[in-house]
C-alpha positions in Angstrom: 20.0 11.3 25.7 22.4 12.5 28.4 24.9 10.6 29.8 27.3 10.9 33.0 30.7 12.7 32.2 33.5 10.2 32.5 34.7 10.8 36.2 31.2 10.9 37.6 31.0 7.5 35.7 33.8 5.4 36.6 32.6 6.7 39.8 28.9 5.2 39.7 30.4 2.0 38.3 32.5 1.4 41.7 29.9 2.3 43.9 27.8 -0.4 42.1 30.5 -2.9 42.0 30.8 -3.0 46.1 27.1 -2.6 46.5 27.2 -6.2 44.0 30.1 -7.5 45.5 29.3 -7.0 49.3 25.6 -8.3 48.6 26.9 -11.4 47.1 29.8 -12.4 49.1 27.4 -11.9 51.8 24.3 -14.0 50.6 25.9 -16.4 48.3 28.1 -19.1 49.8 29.5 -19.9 46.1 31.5 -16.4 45.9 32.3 -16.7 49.7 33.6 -19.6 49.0 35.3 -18.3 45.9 36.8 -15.1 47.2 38.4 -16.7 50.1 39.9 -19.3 48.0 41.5 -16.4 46.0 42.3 -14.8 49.3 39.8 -12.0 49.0 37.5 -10.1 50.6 34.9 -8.5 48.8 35.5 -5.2 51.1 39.5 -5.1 49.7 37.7 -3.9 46.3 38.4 -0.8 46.1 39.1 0.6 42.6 37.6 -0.8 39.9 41.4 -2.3 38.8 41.4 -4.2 42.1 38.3 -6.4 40.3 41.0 -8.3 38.3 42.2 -9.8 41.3 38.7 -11.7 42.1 37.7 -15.0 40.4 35.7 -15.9 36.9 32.4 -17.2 36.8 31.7 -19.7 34.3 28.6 -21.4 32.7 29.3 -25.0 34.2 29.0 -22.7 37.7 25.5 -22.0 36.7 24.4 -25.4 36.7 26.4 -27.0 39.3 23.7 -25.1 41.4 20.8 -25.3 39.7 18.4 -24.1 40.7 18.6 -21.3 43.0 22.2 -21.8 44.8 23.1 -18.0 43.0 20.9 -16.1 43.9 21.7 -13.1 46.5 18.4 -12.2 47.5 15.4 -14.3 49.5 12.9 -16.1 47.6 10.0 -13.8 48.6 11.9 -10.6 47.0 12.0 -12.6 43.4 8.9 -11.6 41.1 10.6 -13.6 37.7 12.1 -16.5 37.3 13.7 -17.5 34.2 15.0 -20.2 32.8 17.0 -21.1 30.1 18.3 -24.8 28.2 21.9 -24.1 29.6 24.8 -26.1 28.2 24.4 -29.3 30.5 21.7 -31.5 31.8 20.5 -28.4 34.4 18.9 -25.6 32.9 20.0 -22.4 33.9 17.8 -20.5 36.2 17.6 -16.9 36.7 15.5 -14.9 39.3 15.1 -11.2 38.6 13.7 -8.4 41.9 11.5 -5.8 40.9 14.0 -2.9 41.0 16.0 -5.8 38.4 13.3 -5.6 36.1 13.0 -1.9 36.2 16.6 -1.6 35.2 16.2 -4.3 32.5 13.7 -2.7 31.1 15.2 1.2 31.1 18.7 -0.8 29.4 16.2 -2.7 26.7 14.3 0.4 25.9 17.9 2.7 25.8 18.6 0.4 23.1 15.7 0.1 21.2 15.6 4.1 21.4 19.0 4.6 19.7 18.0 2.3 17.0 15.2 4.8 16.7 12.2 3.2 18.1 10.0 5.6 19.1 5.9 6.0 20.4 4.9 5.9 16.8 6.1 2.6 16.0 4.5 -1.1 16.1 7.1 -3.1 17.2 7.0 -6.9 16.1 8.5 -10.0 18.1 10.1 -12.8 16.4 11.8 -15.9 18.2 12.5 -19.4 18.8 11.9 -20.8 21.8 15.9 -21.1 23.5 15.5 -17.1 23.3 11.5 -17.0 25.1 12.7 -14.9 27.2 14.2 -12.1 25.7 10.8 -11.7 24.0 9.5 -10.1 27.3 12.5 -8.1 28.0 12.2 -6.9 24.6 8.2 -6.6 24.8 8.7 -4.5 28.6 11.1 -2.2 26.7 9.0 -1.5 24.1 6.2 -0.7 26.0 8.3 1.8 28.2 8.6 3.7 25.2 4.6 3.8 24.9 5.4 1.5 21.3 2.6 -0.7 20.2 3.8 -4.2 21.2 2.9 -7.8 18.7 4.4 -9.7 21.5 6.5 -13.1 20.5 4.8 -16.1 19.4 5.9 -18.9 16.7 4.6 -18.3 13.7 5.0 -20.0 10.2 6.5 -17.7 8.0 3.6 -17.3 6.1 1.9 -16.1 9.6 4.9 -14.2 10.3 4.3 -12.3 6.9 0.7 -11.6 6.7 1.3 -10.1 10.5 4.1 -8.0 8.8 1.4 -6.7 6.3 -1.9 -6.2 8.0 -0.6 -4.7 11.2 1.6 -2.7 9.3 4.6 -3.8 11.8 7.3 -1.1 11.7 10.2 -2.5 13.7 10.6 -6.4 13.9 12.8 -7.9 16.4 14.4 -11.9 15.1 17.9 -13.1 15.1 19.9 -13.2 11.8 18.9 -16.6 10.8 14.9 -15.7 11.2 15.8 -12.7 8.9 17.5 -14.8 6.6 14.2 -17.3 6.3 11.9 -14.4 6.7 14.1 -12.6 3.3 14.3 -15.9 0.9 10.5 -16.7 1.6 9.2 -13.2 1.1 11.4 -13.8 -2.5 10.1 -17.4 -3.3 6.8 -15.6 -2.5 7.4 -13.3 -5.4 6.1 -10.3 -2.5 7.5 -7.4 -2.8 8.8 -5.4 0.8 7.1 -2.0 -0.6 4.1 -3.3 0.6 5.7 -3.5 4.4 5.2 -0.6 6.8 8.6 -2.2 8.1 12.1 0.5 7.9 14.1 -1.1 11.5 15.5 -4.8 11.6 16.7 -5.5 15.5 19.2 -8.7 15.1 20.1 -10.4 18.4 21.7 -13.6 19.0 24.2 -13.5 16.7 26.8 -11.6 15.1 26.7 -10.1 11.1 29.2 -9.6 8.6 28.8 -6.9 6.6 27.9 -8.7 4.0 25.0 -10.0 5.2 24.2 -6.8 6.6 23.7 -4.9 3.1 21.9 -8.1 2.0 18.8 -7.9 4.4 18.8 -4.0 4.0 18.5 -4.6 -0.3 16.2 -7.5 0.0 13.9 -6.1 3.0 14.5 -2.1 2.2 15.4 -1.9 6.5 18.0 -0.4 8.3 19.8 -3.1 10.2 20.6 -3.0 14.2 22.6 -5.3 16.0 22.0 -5.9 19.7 24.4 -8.5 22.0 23.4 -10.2 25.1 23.7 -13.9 27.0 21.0 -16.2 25.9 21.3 -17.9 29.5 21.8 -15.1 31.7 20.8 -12.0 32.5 19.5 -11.3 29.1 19.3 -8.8 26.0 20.9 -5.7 25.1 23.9 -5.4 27.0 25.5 -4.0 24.3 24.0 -2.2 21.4 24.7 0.1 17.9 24.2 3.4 17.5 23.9 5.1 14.5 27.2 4.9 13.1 27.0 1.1 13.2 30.8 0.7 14.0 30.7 -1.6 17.2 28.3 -1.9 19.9 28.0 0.5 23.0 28.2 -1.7 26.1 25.9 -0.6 28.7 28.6 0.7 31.2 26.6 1.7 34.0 24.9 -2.1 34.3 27.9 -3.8 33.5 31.7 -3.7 33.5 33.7 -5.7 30.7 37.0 -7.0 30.3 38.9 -8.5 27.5 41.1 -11.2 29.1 43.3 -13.7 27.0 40.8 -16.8 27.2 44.0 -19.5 28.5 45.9 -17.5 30.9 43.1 -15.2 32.4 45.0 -12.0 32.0 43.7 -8.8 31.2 44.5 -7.2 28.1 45.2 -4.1 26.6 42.7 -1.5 25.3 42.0 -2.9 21.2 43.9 -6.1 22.1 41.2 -8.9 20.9 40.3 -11.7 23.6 37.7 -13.3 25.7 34.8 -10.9 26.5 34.2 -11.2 30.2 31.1 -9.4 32.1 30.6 -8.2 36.0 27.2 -7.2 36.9 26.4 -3.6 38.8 22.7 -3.4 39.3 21.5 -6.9 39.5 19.8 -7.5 42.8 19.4 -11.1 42.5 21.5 -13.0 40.1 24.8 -11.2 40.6 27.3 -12.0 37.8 31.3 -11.8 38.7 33.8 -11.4 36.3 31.4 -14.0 34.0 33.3 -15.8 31.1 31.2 -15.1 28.3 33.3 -17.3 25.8 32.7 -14.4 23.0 35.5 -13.5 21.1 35.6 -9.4 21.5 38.2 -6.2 21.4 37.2 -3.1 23.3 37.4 -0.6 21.0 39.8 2.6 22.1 38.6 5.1 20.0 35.7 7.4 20.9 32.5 7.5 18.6 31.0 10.5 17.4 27.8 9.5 18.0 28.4 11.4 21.0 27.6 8.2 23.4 30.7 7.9 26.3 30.0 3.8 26.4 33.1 1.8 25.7 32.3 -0.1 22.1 32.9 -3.5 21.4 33.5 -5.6 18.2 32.0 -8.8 18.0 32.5 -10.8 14.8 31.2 -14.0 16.8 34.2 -16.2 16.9 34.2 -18.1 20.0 37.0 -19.1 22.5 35.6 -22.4 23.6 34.1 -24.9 22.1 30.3 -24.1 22.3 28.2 -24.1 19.6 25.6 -21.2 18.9 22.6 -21.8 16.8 19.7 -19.0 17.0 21.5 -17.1 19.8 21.1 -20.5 22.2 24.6 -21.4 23.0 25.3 -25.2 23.7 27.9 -27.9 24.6 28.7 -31.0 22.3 28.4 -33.2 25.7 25.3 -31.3 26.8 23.6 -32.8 23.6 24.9 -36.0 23.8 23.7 -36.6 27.5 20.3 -35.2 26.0 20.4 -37.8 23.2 21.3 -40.8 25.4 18.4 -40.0 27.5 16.2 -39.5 24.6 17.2 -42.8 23.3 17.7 -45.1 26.7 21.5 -46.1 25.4 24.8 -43.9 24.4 25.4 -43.9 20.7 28.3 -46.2 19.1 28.7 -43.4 16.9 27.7 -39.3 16.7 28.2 -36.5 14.6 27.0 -33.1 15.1 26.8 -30.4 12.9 25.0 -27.1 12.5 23.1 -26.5 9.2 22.0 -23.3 8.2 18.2 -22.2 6.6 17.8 -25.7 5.2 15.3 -27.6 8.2 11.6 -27.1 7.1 9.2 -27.5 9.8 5.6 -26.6 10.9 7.7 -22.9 11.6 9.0 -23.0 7.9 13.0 -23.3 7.1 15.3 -22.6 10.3 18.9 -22.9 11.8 19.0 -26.5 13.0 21.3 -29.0 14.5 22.0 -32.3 12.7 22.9 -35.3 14.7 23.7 -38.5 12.0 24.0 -41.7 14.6 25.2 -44.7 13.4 23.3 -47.4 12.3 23.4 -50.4 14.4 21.5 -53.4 16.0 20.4 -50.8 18.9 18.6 -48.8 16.6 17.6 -51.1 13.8 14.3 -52.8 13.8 12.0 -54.7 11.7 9.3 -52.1 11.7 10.3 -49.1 10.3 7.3 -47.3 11.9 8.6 -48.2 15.3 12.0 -46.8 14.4 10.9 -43.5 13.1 8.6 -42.9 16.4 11.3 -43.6 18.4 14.0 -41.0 16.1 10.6 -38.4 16.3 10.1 -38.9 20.2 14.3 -38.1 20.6 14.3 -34.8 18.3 10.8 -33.5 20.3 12.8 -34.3 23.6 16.2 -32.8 22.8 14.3 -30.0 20.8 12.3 -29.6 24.1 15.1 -29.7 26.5 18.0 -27.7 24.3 15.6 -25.0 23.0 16.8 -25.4 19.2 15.1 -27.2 16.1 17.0 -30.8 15.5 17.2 -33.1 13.0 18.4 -36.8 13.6 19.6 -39.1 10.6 20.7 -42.7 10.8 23.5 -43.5 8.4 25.8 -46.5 8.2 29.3 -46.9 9.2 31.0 -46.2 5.8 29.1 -42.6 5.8 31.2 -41.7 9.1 34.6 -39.7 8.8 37.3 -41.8 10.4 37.5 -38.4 12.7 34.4 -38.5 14.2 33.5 -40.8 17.2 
């Protein structure tokens, strides 16, 4: 694959960073707004340095207008929308232009091809619903590359296997903890991965340790791939390994990162570890600016020998706020409490929330889940224990319906709470 020299790169990357920012300071009143706050014009851009001096987008920005107060482009030239659980009560809508999903799906398919997806492969789809839509990015990508496509779709893991099998799936696509289920049933099955056609694991969502890395490639007999992206916006694959496996290539000519230190806002060093922050270059109508991702990240200094110029990034998956990721859908602690008190009609005396791993066994089999103990109190108790558990059932289908992750509500009583939690 060839790539730009270095010059001719930083180069392409300015010319699309005043083609974003002109188009959006122009067309959205929120970075209007936002640039002259700062003092800025969006025409006083004029190195790629000088970006530092604009302001951060953040996810609360995304919802505050919900649904369609970002985007840059008229409603007519939008041909996807997408939308996403968000981390408040507004989910996160994003619209994508043609020529957006053109360059989505030539990033996705990149990717895919350095993990060494090619024409001969059948390329399998795995996710939950908070991440639906990375299932078409993924599913266009593939298909650029003239792979066979088994588009995503929840299946039980016995489904999930027996497509595995009989369609003689060579590349499945899941996040870690879907690889993780996938693994331990395929052992509690007593089935044996020689009888897979499968030899690439894509893991999104989430970052891996090492250890779990060499784990899935013993149990499974795969080689492992991770791929980063935003679960909320734009999507998949903004950053990617490559052969060597040491850090993830960010896709340079798409988008522009910075590590800033997550309290002051300042830019750091080259290898210093910080906040991972994202400006858009191509993207027609949902233009991100200087986006706080929230990821803890370094930019990595050193050139790889793979031969591909991208910057590299390492991702462990420590955060720098307080959001909590479960399947690659990132949420707020207050975003599923305001779910939950509209679930239930009333605000809980008493909450606790937790994330469980591979322990939840549904119609899907085990999963990633949230677990939300409530306190037990006149509120919730009633004679009829049927009525109580249709009213606990009718909360976790609307939370699980409006947050995009499996949950699991338990009632316990007041000695069971930490003095800590409220």
């Amino acid at each position: 694959m060839d790539y730009p020299e270095s010059e001719q790169r930083r180069q392409l990357q300015l010319e699309r960073l005043q083609s974003t920012l002109n188009r959006a300071f122009r067309s959205v009143p929120f970075h209007q707004n936002r640039f002259h706050e700062f003092g800025m014009d969006a025409f006083q851009v004029e190195t790629l340095s000088d970006l530092s001096k604009l302001p951060f987008m953040e996810r609360k920005d995304l919802g505050e207008h919900y649904p369609y107060g970002l985007f840059a482009v008229p409603l007519r030239d939008i041909v996807r929308i997408h939308t996403a659980p968000g981390t408040n009560l507004n989910p996160t809508v994003t619209g994508y232009t043609k020529q957006d999903l053109n360059v989505w799906r030539e990033m996705v398919s990149r990717a895919l091809s350095i993990s060494g997806v090619t024409a001969m492969d059948i390329l399998q789809i795995t996710f939950d619903p908070g991440l639906a839509n990375w299932g078409r990015d993924y599913k266009d990508g593939a298909e650029a590359l003239e792979a066979s496509v088994i588009p995503n779709t929840p299946l039980s893991l016995e489904k999930q296997l027996m497509v595995l099998r009989d369609y003689k799936t060579t590349v499945l696509v899941t996040t870690p903890s879907s690889a993780s289920q996938l693994a331990s049933y395929m052992f509690r099955s007593e089935f044996n991965p020689t009888g897979l056609n499968l030899k690439t694991l894509i893991l999104v969502g989430d970052a891996i340790e090492n250890p779990f890395r060499a784990f899935l490639e013993d149990r499974l007999h795969v080689t492992v791939w991770l791929h980063y992206g935003l679960s909320e916006v734009p999507g998949p694959a903004m950053a990617f390994e490559c052969e060597n496996h040491e850090g993830l290539h960010v896709s340079e000519d798409y988008f522009f990162p910075e590590i800033i230190n997550p309290q002051s806002g300042e830019i750091l060093a080259l290898g210093n570890s910080g906040e991972l922050v994202f400006t858009s270059l191509s993207t027609r109508a949902f233009p991100l600016i200087r986006f706080r991702t929230g990821d803890k990240a370094r930019l990595i200094a050193e050139p790889c020998s793979c031969g591909c110029p991208f910057v590299r990034i390492e991702w462990a998956g420590e955060r720098t706020d307080q959001l909590i990721t479960i399947n690659g859908v990132k949420l707020r602690q207050a975003q599923i409490l305001r779910n939950l008190e509209k679930a239930l009609g009333f605000i809980p005396d008493k909450c606790h929330i937790n994330k469980q791993q591979h322990s939840y066994l549904d119609k899907y089999g085990a999963r990633s889940y949230l677990e939300v103990s409530l306190l037990m109190n006149e509120k919730l108790f009633s004679d009829e224990i049927k009525m109580l558990q249709k009213l606990i059932n009718t909360a976790e289908e609307k939370l699980h319906e409006n947050i995009g992750v499996p949950l699991k509500i338990k009632l316990k009583e007041l000695g069971t709470f930490s003095d800590e939690i409220e």
